[in-house]
TORPA-4810 file (N, C-alpha, C, O; in nm, 3 decimals):
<nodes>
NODE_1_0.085_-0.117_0.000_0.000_0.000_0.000_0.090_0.124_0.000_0.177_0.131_0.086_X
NODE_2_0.075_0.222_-0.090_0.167_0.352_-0.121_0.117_0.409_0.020_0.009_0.394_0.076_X
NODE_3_0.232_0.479_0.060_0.217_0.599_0.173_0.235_0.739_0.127_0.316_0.783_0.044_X
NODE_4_0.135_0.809_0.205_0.159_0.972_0.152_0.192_1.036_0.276_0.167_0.981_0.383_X
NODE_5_0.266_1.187_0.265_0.266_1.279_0.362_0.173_1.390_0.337_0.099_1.384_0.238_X
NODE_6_0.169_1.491_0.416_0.099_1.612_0.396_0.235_1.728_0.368_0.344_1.759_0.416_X
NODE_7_0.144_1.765_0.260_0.257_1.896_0.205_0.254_2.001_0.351_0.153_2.006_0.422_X
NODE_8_0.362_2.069_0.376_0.412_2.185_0.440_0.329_2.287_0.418_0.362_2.364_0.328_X
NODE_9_0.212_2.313_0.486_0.133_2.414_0.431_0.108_2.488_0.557_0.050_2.439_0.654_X
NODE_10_0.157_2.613_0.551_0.073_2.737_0.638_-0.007_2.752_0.656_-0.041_2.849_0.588_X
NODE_11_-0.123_2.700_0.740_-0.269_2.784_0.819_-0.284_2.894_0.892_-0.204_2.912_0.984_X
NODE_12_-0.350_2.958_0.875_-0.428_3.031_0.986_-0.518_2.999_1.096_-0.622_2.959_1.044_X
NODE_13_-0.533_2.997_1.252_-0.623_2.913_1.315_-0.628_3.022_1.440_-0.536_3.098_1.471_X
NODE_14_-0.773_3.011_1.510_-0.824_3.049_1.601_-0.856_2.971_1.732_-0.968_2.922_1.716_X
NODE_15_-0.813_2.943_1.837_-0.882_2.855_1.962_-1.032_2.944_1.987_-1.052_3.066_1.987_X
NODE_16_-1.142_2.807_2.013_-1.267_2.846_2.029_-1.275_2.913_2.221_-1.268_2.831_2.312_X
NODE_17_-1.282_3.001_2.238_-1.276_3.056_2.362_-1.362_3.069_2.437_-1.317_3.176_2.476_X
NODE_18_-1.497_3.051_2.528_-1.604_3.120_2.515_-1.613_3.252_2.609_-1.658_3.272_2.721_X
NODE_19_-1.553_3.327_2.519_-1.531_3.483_2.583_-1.626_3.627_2.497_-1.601_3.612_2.377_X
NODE_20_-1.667_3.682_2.504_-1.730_3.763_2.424_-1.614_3.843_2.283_-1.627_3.872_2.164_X
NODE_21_-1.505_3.852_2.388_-1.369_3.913_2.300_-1.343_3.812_2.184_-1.334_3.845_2.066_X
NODE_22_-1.332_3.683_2.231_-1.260_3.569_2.118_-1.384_3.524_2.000_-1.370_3.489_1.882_X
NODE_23_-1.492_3.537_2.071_-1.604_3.499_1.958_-1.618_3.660_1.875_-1.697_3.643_1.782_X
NODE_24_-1.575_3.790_1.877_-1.581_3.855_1.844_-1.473_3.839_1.708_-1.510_3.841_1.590_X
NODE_25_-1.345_3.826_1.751_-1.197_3.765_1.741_-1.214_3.659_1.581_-1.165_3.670_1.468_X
NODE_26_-1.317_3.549_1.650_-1.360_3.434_1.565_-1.433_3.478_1.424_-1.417_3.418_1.318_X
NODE_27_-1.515_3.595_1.446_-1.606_3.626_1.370_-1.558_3.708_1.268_-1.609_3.716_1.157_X
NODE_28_-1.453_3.771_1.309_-1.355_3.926_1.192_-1.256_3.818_1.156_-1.177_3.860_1.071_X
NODE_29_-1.228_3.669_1.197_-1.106_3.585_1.085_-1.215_3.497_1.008_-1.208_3.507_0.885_X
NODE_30_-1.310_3.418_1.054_-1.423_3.386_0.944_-1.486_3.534_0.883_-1.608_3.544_0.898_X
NODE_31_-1.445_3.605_0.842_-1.561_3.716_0.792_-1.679_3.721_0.758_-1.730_3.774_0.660_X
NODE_32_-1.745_3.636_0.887_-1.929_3.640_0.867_-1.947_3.631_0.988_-1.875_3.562_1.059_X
NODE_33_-2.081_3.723_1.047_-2.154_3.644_1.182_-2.129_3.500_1.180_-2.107_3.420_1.089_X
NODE_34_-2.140_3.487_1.342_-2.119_3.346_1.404_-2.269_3.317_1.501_-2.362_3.394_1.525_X
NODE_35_-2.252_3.222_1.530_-2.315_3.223_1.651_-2.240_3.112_1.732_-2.152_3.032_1.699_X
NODE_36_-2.321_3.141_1.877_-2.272_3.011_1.948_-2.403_2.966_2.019_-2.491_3.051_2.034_X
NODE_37_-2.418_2.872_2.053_-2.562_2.775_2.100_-2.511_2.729_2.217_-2.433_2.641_2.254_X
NODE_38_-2.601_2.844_2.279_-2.598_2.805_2.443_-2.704_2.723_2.462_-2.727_2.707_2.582_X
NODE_39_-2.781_2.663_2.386_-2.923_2.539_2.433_-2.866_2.431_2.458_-2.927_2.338_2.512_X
NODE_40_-2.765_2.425_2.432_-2.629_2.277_2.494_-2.549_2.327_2.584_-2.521_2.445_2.608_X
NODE_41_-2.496_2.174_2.660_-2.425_2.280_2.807_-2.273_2.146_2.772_-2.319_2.036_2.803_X
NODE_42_-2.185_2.136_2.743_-2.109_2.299_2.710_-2.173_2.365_2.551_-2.231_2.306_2.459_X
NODE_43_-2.136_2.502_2.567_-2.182_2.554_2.417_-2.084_2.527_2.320_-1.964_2.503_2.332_X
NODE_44_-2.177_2.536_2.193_-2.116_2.522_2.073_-2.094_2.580_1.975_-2.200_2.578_1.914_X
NODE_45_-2.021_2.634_1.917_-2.017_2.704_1.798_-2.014_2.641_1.662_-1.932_2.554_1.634_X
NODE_46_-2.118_2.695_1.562_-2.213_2.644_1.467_-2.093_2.673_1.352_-2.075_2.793_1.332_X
NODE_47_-2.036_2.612_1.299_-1.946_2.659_1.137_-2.042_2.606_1.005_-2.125_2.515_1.007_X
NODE_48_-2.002_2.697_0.886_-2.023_2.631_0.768_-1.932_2.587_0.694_-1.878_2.670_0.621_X
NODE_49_-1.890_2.454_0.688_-1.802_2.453_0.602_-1.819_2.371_0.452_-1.930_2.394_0.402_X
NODE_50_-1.753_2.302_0.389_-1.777_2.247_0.248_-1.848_2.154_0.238_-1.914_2.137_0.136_X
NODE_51_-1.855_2.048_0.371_-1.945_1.960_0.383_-2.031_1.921_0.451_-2.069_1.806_0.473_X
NODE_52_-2.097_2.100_0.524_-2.193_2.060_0.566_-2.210_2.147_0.695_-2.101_2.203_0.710_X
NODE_53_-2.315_2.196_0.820_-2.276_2.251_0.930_-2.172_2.150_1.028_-2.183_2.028_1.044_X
NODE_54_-2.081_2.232_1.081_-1.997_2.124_1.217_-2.013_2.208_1.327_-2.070_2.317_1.326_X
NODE_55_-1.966_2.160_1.411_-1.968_2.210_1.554_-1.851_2.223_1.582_-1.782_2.145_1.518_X
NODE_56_-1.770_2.316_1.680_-1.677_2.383_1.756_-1.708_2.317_1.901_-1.829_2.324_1.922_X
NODE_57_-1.645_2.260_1.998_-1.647_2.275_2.110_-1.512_2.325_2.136_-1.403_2.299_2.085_X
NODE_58_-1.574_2.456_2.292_-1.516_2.506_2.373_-1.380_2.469_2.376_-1.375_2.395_2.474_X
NODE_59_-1.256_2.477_2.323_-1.093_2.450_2.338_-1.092_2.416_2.181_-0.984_2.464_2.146_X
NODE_60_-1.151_2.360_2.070_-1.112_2.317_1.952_-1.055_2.440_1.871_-1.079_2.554_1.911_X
NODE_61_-1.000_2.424_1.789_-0.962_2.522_1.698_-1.049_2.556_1.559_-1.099_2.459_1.501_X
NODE_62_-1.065_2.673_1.510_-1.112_2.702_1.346_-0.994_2.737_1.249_-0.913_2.828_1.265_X
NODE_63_-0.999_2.641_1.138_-0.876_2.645_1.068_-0.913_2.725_0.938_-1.020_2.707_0.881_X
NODE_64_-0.831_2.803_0.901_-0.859_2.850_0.726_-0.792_2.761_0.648_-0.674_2.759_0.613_X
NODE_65_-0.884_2.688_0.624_-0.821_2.640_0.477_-0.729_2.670_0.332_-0.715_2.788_0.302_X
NODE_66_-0.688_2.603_0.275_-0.585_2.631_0.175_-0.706_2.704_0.096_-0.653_2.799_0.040_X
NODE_67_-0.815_2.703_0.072_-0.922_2.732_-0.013_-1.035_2.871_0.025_-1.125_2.926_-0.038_X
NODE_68_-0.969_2.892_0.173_-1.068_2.966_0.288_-1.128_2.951_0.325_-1.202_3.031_0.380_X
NODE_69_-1.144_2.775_0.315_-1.277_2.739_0.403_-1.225_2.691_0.557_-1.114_2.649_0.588_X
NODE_70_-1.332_2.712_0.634_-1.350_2.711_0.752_-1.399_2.586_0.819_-1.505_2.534_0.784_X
NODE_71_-1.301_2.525_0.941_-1.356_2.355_0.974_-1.237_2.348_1.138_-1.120_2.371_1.170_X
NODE_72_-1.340_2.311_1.186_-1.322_2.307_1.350_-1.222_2.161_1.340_-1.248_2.060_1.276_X
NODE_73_-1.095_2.188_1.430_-1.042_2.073_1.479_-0.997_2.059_1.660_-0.976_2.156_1.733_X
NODE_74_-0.991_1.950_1.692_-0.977_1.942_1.838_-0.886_1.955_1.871_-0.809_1.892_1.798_X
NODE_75_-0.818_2.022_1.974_-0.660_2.032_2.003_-0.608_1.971_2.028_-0.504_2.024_2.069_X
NODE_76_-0.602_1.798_2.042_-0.516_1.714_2.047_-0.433_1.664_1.900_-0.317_1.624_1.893_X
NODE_77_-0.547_1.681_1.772_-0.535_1.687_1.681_-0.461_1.799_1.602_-0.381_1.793_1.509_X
NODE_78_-0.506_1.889_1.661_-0.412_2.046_1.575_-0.294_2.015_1.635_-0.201_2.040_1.559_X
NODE_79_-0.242_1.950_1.789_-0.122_1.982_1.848_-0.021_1.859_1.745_0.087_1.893_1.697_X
NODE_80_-0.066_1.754_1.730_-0.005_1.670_1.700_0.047_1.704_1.485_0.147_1.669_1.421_X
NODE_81_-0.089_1.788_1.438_-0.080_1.805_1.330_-0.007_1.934_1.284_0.077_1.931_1.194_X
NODE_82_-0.037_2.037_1.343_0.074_2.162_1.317_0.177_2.210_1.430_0.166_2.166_1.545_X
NODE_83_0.256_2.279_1.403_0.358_2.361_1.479_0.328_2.493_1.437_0.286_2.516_1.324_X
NODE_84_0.352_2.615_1.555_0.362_2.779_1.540_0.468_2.820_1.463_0.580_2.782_1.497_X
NODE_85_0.454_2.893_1.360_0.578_2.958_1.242_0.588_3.148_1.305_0.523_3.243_1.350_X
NODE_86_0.689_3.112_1.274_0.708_3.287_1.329_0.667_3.385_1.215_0.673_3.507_1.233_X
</nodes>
């Protein structure tokens, strides 16, 4: 079975905070209203992305895509998948 890597690619990413500042924060790097859904306990933040609505929980990250699309990952996953570039 062939093996692949992932190309070296630069993101942009946000941690989901639930602070009024960071969902503010969240909303000017997606450039659209957000919301977050407090009818669930913990809350969630609602994304659109290419395939479909996803959910954000509280600590996950929002990534910009190579394309600009927008898609929540969990921080065990972002930690293991990217590193900070200066």
């Amino acid at each position: 079975m062939p093996k692949y890597r992932k190309k070296p690619v630069e993101i942009e990413a946000i941690q989901f905070v639930d602070t009024s500042e960071r969902i503010t924060e969240i909303s000017d790097f997606c450039g659209e209203d957000i919301g977050v859904d407090y009818s669930v306990s913990p809350p969630v933040l609602r994304i659109y992305t290419l395939e479909g609505t996803m959910t954000a929980s509280v600590g996950d990250y929002i990534i910009k895509g190579v394309k600009g699309e927008f898609y929540p990952c969990k921080p065990d996953i972002f930690a293991e998948t990217y590193e900070e570039v200066d």
